[in-house]
N, C-alpha and C positions, 0 to 999 in steps of 0.2 A: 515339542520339537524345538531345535535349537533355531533363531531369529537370523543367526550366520548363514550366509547361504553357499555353497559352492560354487562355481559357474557350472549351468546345464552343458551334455557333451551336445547340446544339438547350437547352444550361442554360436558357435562358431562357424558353423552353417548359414546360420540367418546373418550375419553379418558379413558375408558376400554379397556384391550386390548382384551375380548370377543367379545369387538361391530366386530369384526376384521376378514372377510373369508379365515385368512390366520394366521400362527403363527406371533403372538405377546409376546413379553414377557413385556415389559413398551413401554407405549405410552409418548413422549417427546413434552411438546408446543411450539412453536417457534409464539412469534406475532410480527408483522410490527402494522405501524398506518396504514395500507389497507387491511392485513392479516391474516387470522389463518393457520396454518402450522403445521398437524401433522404427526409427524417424530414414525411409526408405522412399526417395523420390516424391512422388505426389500422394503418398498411402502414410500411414502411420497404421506398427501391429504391436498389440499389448498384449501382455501373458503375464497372467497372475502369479506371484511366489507361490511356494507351498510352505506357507506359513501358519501360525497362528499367535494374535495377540490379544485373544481372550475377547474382545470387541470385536476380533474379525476372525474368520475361520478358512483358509482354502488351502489346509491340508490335502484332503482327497479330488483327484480327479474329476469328480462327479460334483463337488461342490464348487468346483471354478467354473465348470461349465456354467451351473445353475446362477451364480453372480456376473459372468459375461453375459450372459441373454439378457439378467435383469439389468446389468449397467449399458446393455445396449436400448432396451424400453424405456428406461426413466431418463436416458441422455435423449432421445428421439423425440420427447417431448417439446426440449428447447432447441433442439437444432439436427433436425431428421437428414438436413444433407450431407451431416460430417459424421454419422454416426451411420457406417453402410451393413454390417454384419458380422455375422459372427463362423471362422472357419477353421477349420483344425491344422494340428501338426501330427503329419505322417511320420514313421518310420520305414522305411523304404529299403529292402534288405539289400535292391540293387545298386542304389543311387545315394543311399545315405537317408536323408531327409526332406522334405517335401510336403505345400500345403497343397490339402485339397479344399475348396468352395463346399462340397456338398460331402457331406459323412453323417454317415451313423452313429449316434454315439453309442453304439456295443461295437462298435468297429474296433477291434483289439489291435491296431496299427496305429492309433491314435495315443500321443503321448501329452498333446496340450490341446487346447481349445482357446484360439484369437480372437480377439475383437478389431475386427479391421476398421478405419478410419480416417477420412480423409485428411490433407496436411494443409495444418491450416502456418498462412504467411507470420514468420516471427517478427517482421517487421510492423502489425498489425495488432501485434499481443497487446492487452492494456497493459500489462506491466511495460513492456520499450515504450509504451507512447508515454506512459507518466516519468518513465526514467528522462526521456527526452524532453517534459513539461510541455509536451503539444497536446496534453488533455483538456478538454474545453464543455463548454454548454453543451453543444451539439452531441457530443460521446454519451453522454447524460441520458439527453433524449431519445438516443437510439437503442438506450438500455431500457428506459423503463418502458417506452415504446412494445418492447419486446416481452415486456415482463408482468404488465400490468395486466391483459389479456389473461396471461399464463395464471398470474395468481385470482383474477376473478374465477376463470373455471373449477381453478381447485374448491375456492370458495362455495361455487355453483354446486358440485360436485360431492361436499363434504355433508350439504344440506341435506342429503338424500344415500344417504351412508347410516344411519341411524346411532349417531352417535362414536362410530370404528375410528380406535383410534383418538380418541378425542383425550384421553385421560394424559399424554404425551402434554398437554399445554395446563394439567394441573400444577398449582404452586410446589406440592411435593412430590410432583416428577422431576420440575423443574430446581428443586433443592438437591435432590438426590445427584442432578447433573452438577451441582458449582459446588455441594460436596466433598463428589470426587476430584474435581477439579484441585478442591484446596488439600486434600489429602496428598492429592499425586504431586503436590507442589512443595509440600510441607520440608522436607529434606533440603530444599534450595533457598529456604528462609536462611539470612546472613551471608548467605555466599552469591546467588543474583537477585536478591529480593529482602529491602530488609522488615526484620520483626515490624516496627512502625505500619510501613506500609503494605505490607500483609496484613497486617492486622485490620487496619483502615476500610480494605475493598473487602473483607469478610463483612466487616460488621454493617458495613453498605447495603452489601447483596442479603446479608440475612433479615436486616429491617427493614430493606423494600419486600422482601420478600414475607414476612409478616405481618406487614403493613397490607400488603396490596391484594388479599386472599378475593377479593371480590374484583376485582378486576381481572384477574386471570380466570376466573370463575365466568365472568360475561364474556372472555374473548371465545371462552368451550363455547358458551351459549348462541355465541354470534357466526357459529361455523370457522373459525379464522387460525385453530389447531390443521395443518393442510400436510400433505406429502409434498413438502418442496426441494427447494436443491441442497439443501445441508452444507455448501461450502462454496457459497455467494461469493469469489471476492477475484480480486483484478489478475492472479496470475492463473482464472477458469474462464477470461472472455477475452473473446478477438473478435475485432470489426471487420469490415469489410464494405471499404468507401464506396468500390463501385457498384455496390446495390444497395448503399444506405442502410446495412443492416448489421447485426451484431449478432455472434455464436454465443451461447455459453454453456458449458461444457463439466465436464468432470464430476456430476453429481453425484453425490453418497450414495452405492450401491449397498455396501455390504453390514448396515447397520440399520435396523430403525429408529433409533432411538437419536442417532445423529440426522437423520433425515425427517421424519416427521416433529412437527413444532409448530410456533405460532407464526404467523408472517413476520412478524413485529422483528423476530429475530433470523430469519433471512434478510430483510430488508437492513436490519442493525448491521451483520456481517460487512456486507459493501459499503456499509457508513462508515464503519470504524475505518474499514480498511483507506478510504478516501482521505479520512483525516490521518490517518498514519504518515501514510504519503504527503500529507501539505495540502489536501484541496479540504476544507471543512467548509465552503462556499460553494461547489460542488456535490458535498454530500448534503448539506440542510435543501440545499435543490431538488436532490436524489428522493430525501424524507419526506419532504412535503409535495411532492409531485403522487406520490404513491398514494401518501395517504386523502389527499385530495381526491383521486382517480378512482380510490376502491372505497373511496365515501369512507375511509377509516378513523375519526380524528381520534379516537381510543388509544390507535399506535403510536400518537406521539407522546405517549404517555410512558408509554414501555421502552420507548428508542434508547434513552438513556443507559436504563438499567443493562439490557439486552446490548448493547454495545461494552458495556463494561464488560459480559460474560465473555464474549469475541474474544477480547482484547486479552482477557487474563488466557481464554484457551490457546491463544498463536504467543502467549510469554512463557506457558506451561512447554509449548513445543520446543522453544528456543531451550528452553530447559534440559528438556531431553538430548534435545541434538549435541549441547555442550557436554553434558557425560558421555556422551555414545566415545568406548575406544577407539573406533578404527578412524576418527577424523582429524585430520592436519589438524594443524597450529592456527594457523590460519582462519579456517575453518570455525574451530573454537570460540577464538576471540569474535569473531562474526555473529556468532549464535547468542554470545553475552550480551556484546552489542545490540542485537536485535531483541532478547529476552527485557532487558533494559530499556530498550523504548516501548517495548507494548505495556511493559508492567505502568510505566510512568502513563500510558495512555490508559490504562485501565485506573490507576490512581485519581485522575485528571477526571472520570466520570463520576467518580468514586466522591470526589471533594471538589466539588466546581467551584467551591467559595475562595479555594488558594487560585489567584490568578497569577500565572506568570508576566513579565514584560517585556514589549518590544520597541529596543532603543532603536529606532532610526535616525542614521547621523550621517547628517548632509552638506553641501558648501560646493563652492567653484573648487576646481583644479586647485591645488596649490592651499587649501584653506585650512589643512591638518587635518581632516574630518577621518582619515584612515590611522594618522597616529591615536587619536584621541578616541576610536572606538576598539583599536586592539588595547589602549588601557582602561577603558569599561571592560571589556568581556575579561582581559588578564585579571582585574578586579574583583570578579566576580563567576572568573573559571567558567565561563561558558562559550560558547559559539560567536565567532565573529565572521560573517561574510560580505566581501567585498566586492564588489561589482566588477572592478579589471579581474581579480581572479574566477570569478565566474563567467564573466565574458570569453576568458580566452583558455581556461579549462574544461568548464561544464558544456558550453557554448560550442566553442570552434576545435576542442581538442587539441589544443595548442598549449607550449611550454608559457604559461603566465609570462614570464622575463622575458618573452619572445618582441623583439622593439616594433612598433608599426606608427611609422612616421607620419602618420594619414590626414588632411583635411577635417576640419572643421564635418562631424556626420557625412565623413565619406569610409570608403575602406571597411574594415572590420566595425566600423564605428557608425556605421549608415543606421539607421530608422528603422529596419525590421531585424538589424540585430541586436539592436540594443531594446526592444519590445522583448525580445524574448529572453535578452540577459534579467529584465526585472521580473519575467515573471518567474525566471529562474529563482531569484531572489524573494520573492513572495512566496515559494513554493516551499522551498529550503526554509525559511524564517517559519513558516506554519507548522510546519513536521515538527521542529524543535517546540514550537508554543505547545501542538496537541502534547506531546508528549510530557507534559509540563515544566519545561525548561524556557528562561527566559532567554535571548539571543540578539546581537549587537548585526545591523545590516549597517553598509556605507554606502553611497554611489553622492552622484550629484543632485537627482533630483530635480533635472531644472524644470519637466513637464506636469505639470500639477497631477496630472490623472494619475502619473506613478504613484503620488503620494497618498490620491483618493486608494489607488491597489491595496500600500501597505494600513489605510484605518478600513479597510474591508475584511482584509486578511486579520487586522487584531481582535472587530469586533467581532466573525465567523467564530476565532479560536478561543474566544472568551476572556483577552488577554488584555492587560492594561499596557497603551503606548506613551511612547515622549520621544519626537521630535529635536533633536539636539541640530542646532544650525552652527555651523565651523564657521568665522571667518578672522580676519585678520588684517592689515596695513597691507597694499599693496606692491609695496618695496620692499615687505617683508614673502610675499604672494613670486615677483618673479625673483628672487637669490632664492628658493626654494626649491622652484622651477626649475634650474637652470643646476642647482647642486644635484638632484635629480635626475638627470639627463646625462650624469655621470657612472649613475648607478648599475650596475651589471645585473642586477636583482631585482632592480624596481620593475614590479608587475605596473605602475600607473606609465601610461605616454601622453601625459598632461605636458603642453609648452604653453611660453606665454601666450601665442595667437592665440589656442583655444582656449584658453582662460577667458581674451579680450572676448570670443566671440561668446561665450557661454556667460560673460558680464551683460552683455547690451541684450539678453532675453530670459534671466533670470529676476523672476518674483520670487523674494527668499519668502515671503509669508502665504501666498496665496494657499485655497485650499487647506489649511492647515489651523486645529483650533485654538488660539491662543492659550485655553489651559492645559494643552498637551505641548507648548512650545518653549523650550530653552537654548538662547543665546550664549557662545561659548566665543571671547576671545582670545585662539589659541597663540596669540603671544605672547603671551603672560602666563604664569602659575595657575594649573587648572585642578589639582589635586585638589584639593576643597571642592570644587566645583562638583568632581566626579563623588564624592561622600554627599553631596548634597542630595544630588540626581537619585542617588541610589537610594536614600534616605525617605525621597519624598514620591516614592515609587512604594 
């Protein structure tokens, strides 16, 4: 059957919000290539395509049914209040179309069969909160809180199974899986992925994978092959602060093969996925909280490898989505981009031994530290982020050029928003290190703990740092200043006051190790300086 799908004559029904037994105000579409998903007041209703992609089947009638019950049983597991039932779509010869709660399935009026669902807050998704960088320890604990429980049962569970199911966390089941992976990949060699580093994460995965025939062998033995969620990762969990508790949602119904596995690699999936995003301080949290809890220390032996698999399956997908015809330009380019950072993330497990670096380059107001890090990164073609532009784009959604004449930590410049401008900047700088790219941050610096953030964030991502301190003559500091304050473009609102006050409580060394520290007098000729830096990195 063709993958193209028509629009159903009944979409247009359900996207009233009268079709609706309960207040609607707008019906919202959300489509997958397997899905229709509609987001209707406090309910969310899904309807299978009738598809098939060889891995998945819901062709006939009868077999969407049979994957809606099962994805309403194995989603009930982890979150029984958002996953309420399953009801049909009527044909109603009088009225058009219509659900009923209760049907027979020989009910020849029946044209779909729903999985109804509660609507969970988008403000609450892990993906807004990490887009937002308000992801924290506590999120952490509220996960594995939830999850740790979940996976001893399976464990409990699989003891007394006699073996079912167990051969799914064999070395050549588990070949068979990275494979196919590299087959289905193979055609995007040179175009999002090159020969080199294709090559690199084969020969990784095939000689752990030979290497390690007894270890995967004691994790069968150890019960630890489980039915888990198949698709662990931040855009399947929403919190929910005011009961301290966490949904997670969306598990692999219509495969076993993606669903059953060893924990190692569920647990891996939200690892990867953590360092994707910029938290790998967060994820080695995630790792060793788990495997401590389920007395595993076996899994941290596999975390690696199993992260590398992740990584390459969500580079495999970007893949896909950049061929698919029907998607914008736009869209495209997004898909490369994204193929592109998981590949280098998957790389990055692949060869731990290549470390990237993270130049952090610091100084008062006025010290050049923002010239002198865009020609690092121009140098060296990679990522430079700034702190004014993070501050007043990522932060406050404001035009960066936008002027703020503000006091000394008053205004947009007070103390809890410049905490989150750095953790912005910690977050940002880590995504780039997992993914193995090296990247140029600037701000001031002047709180030592920012600086403990960024050697937390290097040694999390495995990454080598250097400390680059800006300064210069102070009458070379205010005509700087002052030519500055002319500028219709300058994202910095550095004047001489705040220079003065950020002089009288800056320690330019504190917190920081001498042999990651280099001294830069940006009034003078610094070209040598930056061949040095680079050089000796």
């Amino acid at each position: 059957m063709s993958h193209t799908q028509m629009n159903p004559p009944w979409l247009d029904a359900m996207m009233n919000p009268l079709f609706y037994p309960h207040p609607v105000d707008k019906v919202e579409l959300v489509q997958t290539h397997i899905s229709w998903v509609f987001l209707a007041g406090a309910y969310v209703y899904k309807i299978k395509k009738p598809v098939n992609f060889g891995f998945l089947d819901f062709t006939s009638l009868e077999k969407r049914r049979e994957f809606c019950n099962k994805e309403l049983s194995l989603n009930q597991r982890l979150c029984p209040d958002i996953y309420l039932n399953i009801i049909a779509l009527k044909k109603k010869t009088d009225t058009g179309y219509g659900i009923a709660d209760k049907a027979d399935r020989d009910d020849e009026e029946i044209i779909e069969w729903i999985l109804k669902m509660k609507r969970m807050p988008q403000e609450e998704m892990m993906q807004s909160i990490i887009a937002e960088h308000r992801l924290s320890t506590h999120h952490i604990k509220m996960i594995t809180a939830r999850l740790i429980p979940f996976y001893q049962r399976l464990i409990d569970e699989t003891k007394n199974v006699d073996g079912k199911n167990q051969g799914y966390g064999s070395a050549d089941a588990i070949k068979f899986n990275t494979d196919e992976n590299f087959a289905q990949t193979a055609s995007f060699v040179g175009k999002l992925l090159s020969q080199k580093n294709y090559d690199d994460i084969v020969s990784y995965t095939n000689t752990f994978l030979a290497a390690n025939k007894g270890l995967f062998e004691s994790r069968i033995t150890n019960c630890r092959i489980v039915e888990g969620h198949g698709d662990l990762y931040s855009a399947n969990i929403c919190f929910d602060q005011g009961k301290n508790d966490v949904h997670i949602f969306d598990c692999i119904e219509f495969n076993e093969r993606f669903r059953f596995g060893d924990v190692a690699s569920d647990v891996a999936f939200l690892a990867m996925d953590l360092d994707y995003h910029g938290y790998p301080d967060l994820s080695q949290q995630f790792i060793e909280t788990v495997a401590a809890e389920l007395n595993d220390p076996e899994l941290l032996s596999l975390i690696r490898f199993y992260k590398c698999y992740r990584a390459f399956v969500r580079g495999k997908i970007g893949c896909f989505t950049w061929a698919s015809e029907e998607i914008s330009d736009d869209q495209r380019n997004f898909a490369k981009s994204d193929a592109d950072r998981y590949f280098g993330l998957a790389l990055r497990y692949a060869t731990p031994s290549l470390k990237p670096v993270l130049y952090v380059v610091y100084g008062l107001s006025g010290s050049g530290k923002t010239t002198f890090a865009s020609q690092v990164a121009k140098r060296l073609g990679i990522s430079h982020y700034n702190s004014d532009i993070v501050r007043k784009k990522n932060i406050l959604k404001t035009n960066p050029a936008e002027k703020h004449n503000e006091a000394f930590n008053k205004g947009i410049y007070r103390k809890d928003i410049t905490e989150k401008t750095y953790t912005a900047l910690s977050r940002l700088a880590a995504a780039e290190l997992m993914a193995g790219r090296s990247v140029v941050v600037d701000a001031t610096f002047i709180e030592p703990a920012y600086r403990i953030k960024m050697e937390t964030i290097a040694m999390t991502s495995d990454a080598n740092i250097r400390f680059i301190l800006c300064s210069c003559p102070e009458t070379e500091i205010r005509k700087r200043l002052q030519t500055r304050s002319l500028q219709a473009e300058e994202a910095s609102d550095g004047r001489w006051e705040v220079y003065v006050h950020q002089a009288s409580l800056f320690n330019e060394t504190e917190k920081i190790n001498p042999e990651h520290l280099i001294k830069v007098d940006t009034s003078k000729d610094y070209k040598n300086i930056i061949e040095a830096i680079i050089e000796s990195c």
